[in-house]
N, C-alpha and C positions, 0 to 999 in steps of 0.2 A: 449498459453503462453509457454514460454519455461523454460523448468525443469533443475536449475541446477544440474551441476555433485558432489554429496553429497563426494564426494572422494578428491574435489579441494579441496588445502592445505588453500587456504583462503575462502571457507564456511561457511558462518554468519548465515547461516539457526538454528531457534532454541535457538537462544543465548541469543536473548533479549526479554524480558515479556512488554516491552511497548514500541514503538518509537513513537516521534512526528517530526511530517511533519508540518515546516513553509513552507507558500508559496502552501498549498497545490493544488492550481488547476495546479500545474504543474505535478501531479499523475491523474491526471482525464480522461485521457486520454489511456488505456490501451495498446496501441499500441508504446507507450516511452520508455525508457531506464530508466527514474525513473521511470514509474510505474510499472514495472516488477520487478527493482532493492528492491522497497519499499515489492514487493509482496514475495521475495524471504526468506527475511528478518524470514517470515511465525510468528512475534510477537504475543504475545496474546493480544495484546490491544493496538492501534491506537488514536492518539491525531492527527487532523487532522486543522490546526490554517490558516485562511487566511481572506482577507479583502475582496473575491469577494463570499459571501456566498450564494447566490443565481446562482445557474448554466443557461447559458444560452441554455440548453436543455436537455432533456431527457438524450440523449449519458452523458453528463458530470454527470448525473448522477449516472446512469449505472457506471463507472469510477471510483467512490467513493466510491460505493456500496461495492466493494472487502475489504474496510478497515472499513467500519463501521457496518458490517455484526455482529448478534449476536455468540457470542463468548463463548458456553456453559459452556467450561471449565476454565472459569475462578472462 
């Protein structure tokens, strides 16, 4: 995964305590520009809304996992 540069004048890293993701099997995918974009984001808490809830494998999984990980400090 690539690490933004904390120095860009437009770094969103940190800013927001919860984002939600309509559509979300277009993050499942870790290899995307949204799911890096969403990962950057570094939220403490993820709403994750789509109508394909059941993934069709393991990897889509995996892909998800990044946003619905337990999140101690909250």
């Amino acid at each position: 995964m690539h690490i933004p540069n904390v120095n860009w004048v437009y770094n969103l890293s940190g800013v927001f305590n919860i984002v939600t993701i309509d559509k979300a099997y277009q993050i499942k995918n870790p290899n995307t520009a949204a799911h890096t974009t969403v990962a950057w984001l570094q939220a403490l808490f993820h709403v994750l809304a789509t109508a394909s809830v059941l993934p069709n494998s393991i990897r889509d999984f995996k892909g998800y996992m990044h946003f619905i990980d337990i999140n101690r400090n909250l």
